[in-house]
N, C-alpha and C positions, 0 to 999 in steps of 0.2 A: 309556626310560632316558636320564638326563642324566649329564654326565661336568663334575665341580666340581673347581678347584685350589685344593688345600688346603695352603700352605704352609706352616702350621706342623705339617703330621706328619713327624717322621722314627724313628717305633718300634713296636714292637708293644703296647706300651701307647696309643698313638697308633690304631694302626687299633683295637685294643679298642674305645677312647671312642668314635670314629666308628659304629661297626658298634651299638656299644649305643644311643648316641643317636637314631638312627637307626630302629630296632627299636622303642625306648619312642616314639617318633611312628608310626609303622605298623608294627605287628607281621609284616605278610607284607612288607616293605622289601627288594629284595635290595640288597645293597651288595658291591662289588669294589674293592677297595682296592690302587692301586699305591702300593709308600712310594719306589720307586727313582722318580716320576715326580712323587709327591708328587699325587698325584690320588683319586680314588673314583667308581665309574660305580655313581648308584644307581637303583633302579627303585620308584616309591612312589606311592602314591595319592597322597600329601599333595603340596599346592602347592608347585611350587619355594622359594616366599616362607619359609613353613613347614619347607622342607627346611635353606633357609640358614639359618632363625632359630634350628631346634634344635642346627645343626651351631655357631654362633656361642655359644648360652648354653653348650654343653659344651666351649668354649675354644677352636674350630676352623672361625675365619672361615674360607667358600669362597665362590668364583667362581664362575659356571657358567660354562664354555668350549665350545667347538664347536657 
């Protein structure tokens, strides 16, 4: 599991995008979305690379942290 900052969420529409994007790149993806931290700890087959690049087309540049 990786833990990405994602700054520009702050709604539930927000973790939405995220949690779909996510899904439509790996189906079994878990993803944990904190909006008060402004983060997501996702768990995925797919390459980080891959992780940031679908979380970035669906409007929601991340970092990976820790």
């Amino acid at each position: 599991m990786a833990t990405y900052s994602i700054p520009d969420m702050s709604c539930g529409h927000c973790r939405a995008a995220v949690e779909t994007a996510m899904r439509e790149l790996d189906p079994s993806a878990s993803v944990a979305v904190d909006l008060e931290s402004r983060t997501a700890e996702i768990a995925s087959a797919a390459p980080a690379e891959a992780v940031r690049a679908k979380l970035a087309e669906a409007g929601y540049p991340a970092k990976a942290i820790g």
